[in-house]
Structure formats: structure tokens, C-alpha cells
C-alpha positions in Angstrom: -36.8 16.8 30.7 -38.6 14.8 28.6 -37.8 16.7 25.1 -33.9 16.4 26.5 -33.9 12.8 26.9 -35.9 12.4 23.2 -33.3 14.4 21.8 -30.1 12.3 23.3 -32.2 9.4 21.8 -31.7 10.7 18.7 -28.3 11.7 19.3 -27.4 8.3 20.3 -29.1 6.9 17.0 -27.7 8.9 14.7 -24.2 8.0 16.8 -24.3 4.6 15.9 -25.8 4.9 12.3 -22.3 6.9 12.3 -20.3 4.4 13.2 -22.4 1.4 11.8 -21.5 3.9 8.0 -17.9 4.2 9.1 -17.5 0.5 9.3 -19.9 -0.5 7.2 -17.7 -3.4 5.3 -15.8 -4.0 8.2 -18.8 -5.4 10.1 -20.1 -7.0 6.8 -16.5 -8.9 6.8 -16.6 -9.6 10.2 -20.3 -11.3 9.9 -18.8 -13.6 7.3 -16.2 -15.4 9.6 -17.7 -18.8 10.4 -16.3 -21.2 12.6 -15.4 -24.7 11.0 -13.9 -26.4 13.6 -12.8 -26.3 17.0 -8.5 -26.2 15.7 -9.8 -23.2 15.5 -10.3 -23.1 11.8 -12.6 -20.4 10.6 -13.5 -18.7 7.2 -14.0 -15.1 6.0 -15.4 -13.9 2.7 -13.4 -10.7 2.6 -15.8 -7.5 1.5 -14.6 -4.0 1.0 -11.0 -2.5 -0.1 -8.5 -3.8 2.0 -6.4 -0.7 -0.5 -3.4 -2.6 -1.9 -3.6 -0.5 -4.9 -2.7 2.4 -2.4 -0.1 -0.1 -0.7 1.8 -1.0 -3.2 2.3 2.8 -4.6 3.3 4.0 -1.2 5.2 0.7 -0.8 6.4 -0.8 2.4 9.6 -1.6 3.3 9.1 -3.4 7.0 6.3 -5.8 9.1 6.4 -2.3 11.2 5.7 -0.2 8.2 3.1 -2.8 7.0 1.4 -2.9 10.5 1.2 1.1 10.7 -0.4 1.2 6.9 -3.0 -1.8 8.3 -3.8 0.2 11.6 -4.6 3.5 9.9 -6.5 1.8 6.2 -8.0 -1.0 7.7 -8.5 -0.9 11.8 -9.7 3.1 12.1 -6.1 3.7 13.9 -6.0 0.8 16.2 -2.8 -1.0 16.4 -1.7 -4.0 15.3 1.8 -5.9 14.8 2.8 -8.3 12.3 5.0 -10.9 13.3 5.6 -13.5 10.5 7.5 -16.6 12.2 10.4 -18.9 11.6 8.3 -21.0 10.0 8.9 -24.5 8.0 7.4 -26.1 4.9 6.8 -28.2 1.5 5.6 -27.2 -1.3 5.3 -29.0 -4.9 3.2 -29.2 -8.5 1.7 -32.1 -10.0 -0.3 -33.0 -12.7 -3.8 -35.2 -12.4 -4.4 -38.0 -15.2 -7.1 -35.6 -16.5 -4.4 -33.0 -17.2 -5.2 -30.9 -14.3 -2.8 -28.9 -12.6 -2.3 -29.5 -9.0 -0.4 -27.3 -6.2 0.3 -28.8 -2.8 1.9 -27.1 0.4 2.0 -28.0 4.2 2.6 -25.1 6.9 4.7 -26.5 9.6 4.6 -24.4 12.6 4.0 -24.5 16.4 0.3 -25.2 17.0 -2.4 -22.1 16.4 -5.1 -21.3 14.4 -5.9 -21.4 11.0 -8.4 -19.4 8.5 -9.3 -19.9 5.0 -9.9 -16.0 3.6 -11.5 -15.4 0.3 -11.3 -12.1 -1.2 -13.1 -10.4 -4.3 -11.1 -7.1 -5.0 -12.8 -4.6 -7.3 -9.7 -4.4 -9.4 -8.4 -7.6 -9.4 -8.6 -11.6 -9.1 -10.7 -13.2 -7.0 -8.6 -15.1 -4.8 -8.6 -18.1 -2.1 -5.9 -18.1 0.5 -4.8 -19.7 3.8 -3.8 -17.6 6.7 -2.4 -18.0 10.0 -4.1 -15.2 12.3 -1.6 -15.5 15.2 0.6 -13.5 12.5 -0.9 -10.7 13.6 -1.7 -11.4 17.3 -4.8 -13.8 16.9 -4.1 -17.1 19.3 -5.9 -19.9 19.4 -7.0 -19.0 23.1 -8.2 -15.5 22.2 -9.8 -15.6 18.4 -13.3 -14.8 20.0 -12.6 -12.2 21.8 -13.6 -8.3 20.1 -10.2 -7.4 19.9 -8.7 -10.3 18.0 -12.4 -10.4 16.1 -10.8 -6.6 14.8 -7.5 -7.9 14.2 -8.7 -10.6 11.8 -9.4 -7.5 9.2 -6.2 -7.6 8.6 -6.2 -11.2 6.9 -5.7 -10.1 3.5 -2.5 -8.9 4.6 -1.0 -12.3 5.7 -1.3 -15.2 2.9 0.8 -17.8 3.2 -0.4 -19.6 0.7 -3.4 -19.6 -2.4 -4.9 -19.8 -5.8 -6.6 -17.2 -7.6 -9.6 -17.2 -10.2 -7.1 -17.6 -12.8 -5.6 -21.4 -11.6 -2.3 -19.2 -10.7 -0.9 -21.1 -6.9 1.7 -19.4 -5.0 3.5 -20.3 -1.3 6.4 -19.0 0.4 8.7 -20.6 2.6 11.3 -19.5 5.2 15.1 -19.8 4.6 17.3 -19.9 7.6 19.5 -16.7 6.1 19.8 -12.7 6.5 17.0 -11.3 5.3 16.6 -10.0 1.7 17.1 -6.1 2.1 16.8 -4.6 -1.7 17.5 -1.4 -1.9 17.7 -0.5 -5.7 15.1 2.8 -5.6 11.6 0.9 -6.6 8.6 0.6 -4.4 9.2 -2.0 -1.5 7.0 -5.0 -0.7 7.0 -7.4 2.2 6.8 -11.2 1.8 3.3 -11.4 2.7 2.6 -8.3 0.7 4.3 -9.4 -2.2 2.0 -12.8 -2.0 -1.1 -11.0 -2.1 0.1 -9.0 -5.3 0.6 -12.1 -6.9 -3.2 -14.0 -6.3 -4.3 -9.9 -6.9 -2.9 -8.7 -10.1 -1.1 -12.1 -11.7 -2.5 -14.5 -14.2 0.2 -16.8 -14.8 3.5 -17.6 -13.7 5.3 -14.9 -15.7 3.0 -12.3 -14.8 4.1 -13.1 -11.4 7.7 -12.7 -11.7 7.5 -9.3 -14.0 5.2 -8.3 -10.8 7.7 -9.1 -8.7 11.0 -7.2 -10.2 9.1 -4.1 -9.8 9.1 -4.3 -6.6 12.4 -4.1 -3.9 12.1 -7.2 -1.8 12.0 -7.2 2.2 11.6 -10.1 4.0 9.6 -10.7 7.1 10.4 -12.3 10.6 14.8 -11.1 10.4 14.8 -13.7 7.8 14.7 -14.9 4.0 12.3 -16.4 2.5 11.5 -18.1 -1.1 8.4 -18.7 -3.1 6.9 -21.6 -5.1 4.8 -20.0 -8.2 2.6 -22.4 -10.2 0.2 -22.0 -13.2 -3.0 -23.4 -15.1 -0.4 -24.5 -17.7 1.6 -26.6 -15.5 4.6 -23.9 -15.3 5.9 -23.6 -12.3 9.3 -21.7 -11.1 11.3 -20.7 -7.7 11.9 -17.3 -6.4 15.0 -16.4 -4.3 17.2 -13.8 -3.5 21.1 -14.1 -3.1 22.5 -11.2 -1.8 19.5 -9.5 -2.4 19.7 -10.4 -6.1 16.3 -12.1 -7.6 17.1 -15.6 -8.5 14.4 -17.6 -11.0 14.8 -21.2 -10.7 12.1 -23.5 -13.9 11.5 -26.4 -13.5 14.4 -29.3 -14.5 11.6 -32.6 -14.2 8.4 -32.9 -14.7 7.5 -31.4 -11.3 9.0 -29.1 -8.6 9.5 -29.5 -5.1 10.3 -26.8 -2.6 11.0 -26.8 1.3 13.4 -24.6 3.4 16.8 -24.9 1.4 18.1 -23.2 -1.5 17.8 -24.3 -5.1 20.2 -21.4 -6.4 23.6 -23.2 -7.4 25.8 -20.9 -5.4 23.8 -21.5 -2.2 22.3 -25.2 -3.0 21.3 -27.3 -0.1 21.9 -24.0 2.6 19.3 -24.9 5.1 17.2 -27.3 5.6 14.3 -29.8 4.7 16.2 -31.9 3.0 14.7 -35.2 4.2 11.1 -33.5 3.8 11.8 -32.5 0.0 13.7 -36.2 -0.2 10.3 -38.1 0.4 8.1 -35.4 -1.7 10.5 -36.2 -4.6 10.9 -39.6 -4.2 7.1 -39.6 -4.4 6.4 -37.6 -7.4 9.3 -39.4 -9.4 7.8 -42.6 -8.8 4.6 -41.5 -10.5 6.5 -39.5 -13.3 4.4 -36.3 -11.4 1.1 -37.8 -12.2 -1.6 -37.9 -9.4 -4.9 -37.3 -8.2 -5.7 -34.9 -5.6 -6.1 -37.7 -2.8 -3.0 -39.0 -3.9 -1.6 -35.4 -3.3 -2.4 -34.9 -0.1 -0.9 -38.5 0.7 2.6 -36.6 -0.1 1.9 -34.4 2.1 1.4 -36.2 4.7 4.4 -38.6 4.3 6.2 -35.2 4.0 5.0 -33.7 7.3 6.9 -32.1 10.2 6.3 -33.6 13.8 9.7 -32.1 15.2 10.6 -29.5 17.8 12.3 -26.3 18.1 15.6 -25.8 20.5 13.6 -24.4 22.8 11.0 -27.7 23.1 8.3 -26.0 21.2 6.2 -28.7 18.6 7.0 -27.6 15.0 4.6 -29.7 13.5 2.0 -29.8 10.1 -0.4 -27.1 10.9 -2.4 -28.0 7.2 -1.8 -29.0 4.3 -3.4 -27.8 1.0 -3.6 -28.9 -2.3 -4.9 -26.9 -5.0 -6.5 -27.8 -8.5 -5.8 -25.0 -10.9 -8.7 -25.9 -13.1 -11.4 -26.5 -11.1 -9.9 -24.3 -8.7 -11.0 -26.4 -6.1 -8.7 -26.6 -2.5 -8.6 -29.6 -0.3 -7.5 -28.9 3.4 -6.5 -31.1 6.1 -6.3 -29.4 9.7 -3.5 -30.6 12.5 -2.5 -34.0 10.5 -6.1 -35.4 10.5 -5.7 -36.9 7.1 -9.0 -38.5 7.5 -11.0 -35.5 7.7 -10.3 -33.0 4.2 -12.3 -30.2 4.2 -13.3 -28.8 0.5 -13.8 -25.3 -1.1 -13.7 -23.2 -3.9 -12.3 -19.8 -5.5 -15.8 -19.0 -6.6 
């Protein structure tokens, strides 16, 4: 009796050194996350292959696809859906009077949690980058509990916004359109997807969009979307797609200023934002583009939503960010508390 009961000991040990292997760097991740405040906003210092090498050579062509890919690579087979949501926001580039680069962008949404993930790939760019867990099932009421705590490995998955080691700042914004479908026989990314590529593999602004015409576009949430790419330099351009045709739109002043309608001539001023880019411009133009960081985030928040959906839901500022692409330092304000900015770093 007693030799049985030493050897299920030792079955049982060697059962969870098993496991305790198998998710070695999932568990390492998952002891990273740190609360920062009670929004919730947390923070994760990503460690481990989250495989968007093998991704991105498969491809993925749907939130469904993407979400099977995640299950299988990064949960050991347990599901997960990603929802990305009909979601509004500003983004614009600045200059400090140093001759810094700056990158600013608020995330306008119905009120949830937020997380600041930071990710070191082996074979690529270290990166910063804002995320919005609820995008894959993570509520605000629910981020404690061990299956959300699993779901939050798939964070690397689901930027929204970021900056990489190299000072190169990317966001992405909705657009109230049919969704960008290409089909012309290349690998498919999603809009998520194709962020992380970016703040993995791109150094500069021109990097990013040769990254991106590899790739067949398909946007998330039965929707299109457009992104804001900045640089160290000061470059920065917009990314749409009419009729699933890549659009690149430089910049015309001395800054640019993004928020959910198109800048493409044959589509101009299709959506909406306009008041919200309207006080961002009027802002920069007064200061010919040049500000400090502070002085940033004080765009933002004249620019911020506090509106509602149809249906009565808030639609309002979830945070704003602002990014200097030297220093490669990111300021963060939480729920429109402009008197509490929260600091970090790419390094």
C-alpha cells in the first residue's frame, strides 16, 4: 500500500513538472502581468514565441482563422474568439522643440479594460503596445478569473496601437465601410495582425508599407479600417484601402491628423470624426506642429469622445497615448483622468 501511494507521488510530480515544461513561458508571461490600477489597467512583459514568423507564412485571412491559429500556438487548444469592435479614434504626429518625434492616439470605445504589453521577439523589434483585452473576451468584471488570466496570452495578437525599439509609431482606426477583402493570391493578414508585423519587423515608415503590400488585407469587426504610420525621422503617412486597393496618403503640413474618415480624394470626408480631427488640427496648426509631450496629451484631451452609440452605450476616451520616438518613452492617461499620466518605456 504504502510503495503504491509513493509511486502515485511520484507520478503526480513528474505530472506537473510536465505540464509546468509544457507551459513553461506561458506561466513566466502570466507572472509578469501586474495590476496598475483598478480601470483595470494591467501590464505584461511578453516572454516566449507568440510564432508570427509561422503566422504570417501560413497567413490568415479572418478574426476566425486568427482565433483558431491563437487556440492551437498559443493556448494548448483552448478556444478563444477575436472580436475587434466598431471602434472610434484620433491619431496625430508632432514634433517637440528638441526635435523629438512625437505620436499621439486616443481609443474611444465603450468602457473596459486596458493593458500595456511589451514584447521582446527573438527575431525582431522589441516593441511597446496598448491592448484592449475584451477583444478577445477579457471584461473588466472577469480579468482575474483563470480563464480570462489564459486568454490574456493572446495579447500580442491584438495591438491597437505602439512604438517599437526603432522610434517607428503605428495605430489603426475604424472606418464606417465594407470591409477590405484583398484577394490578389499573397499571404493574408488581419488588421491587428498586420499591426504587430509592423512594431515586429519594421524600422521606419517605408519599411512598413513594403511590409504591408506583401500581404492581402482583411479587415476585422465586418468593417474597414486605416492606419496612422509614424517614424524617428518625423515621416509619417496614411494607409487605406478603396475597393480593396492600398491607398498611401504623406503628409501635406507639417503634421498629420487621422480619425474615422477617409483622406483618399475619391472617398474624402466618408465617415466620421470630423469635429474630433477639426480641434486636433486646429491645435497643431496653431503651434506650426511643435509641442512638448504634456502639451500632446492636452490635444488629446480636447479631442476626446464622450458620446454614445444608437443603442445608449458610452463611446467615450478609453486612453490616450503619446509616444516619443526618441526616447521611446509612452505617456498614458486612463478613462480621461488627465491628471494622473502614467509613464513607461520600450526598454
Amino acid at each position: 500500500m504504502k510503495r503504491g501511494l509513493k509511486w502515485l507521488g511520484i507520478l503526480l510530480v513528474l505530472l506537473i513538472l510536465g505540464i509546468g515544461l509544457l507551459f513553461k513561458d506561458e506561466l513566466v508571461t502570466l507572472a509578469t502581468v501586474k495590476k496598475i490600477n483598478d480601470k483595470p489597467f494591467y501590464e505584461m512583459n511578453y516572454k516566449g514565441d507568440y510564432a508570427l514568423d509561422e503566422l504570417l507564412q501560413k497567413g490568415v485571412n479572418s478574426d476566425q482563422e486568427l482565433a483558431k491559429f491563437a487556440a492551437k500556438k498559443l493556448l494548448k487548444g483552448m478556444p478563444v474568439q477575436v472580436n475587434v469592435p466598431n471602434l472610434g479614434c484620433t491619431t496625430f504626429n508632432a514634433q517637440t522643440p528638441s526635435g523629438d518625434h512625437l505620436f499621439a492616439r486616443n481609443y474611444d470605445l465603450d468602457n473596459g479594460p486596458a493593458m500595456i504589453v511589451k514584447t521582446k521577439p527573438s527575431h525582431g523589434y522589441q516593441s511597446i503596445s496598448m491592448v484592449d483585452p475584451s477583444l478577445v473576451g477579457v471584461e473588466a468584471d472577469n480579468i482575474n478569473r483563470p480563464m480570462s488570466k489564459a486568454l490574456e496570452l493572446v495579447a500580442p495578437y491584438i495591438p491597437l496601437d505602439g512604438m517599437n525599439e526603432k522610434g517607428l509609431s503605428v495605430g489603426v482606426l475604424r472606418l464606417a465601410d465594407q470591409p477590405t477583402k484583398q484577394d490578389t493570391g499573397k499571404k493574408g493578414v488581419t488588421t491587428t495582425i498586420a499591426l504587430r508585423m509592423l512594431l515586429d519587423q519594421a524600422k521606419n515608415v517605408d519599411e512598413a508599407v513594403h511590409l504591408l503590400k506583401q500581404y492581402d488585407m482583411n479587415s476585422s469587426a465586418r468593417s474597414a479600417f486605416h492606419f496612422q504610420i509614424a517614424d524617428q525621422s518625423g515621416k509619417s503617412v496614411v494607409v487605406e484601402y478603396v475597393d480593396n486597393q492600398m491607398k498611401i496618403l504623406p503628409m501635406d503640413k507639417k503634421y498629420q491628423v487621422l480619425t474615422n474618415f477617409y483622406l483618399t480624394p475619391e472617398k474624402y470626408n466618408q465617415g466620421s470624426g470630423q469635429d474630433r480631427y477639426a480641434i486636433a488640427d486646429h491645435a497643431l496648426a496653431k503651434k506650426q506642429g511643435v509641442m512638448s509631450m504634456p502639451e500632446a496629451m492636452q490635444i488629446l484631451q480636447a479631442a476626446q469622445s464622450n458620446k454614445k452609440y444608437p443603442d445608449g452605450r458610452p463611446l467615450v476616451t478609453q486612453w490616450s497615448s503619446v509616444y516619443n520616438q526618441k526616447t521611446l518613452q509612452m505617456d498614458v492617461a486612463l478613462d480621461r483622468n488627465y491628471g494622473k499620466i502614467y509613464h513607461f518605456n520600450v526598454k
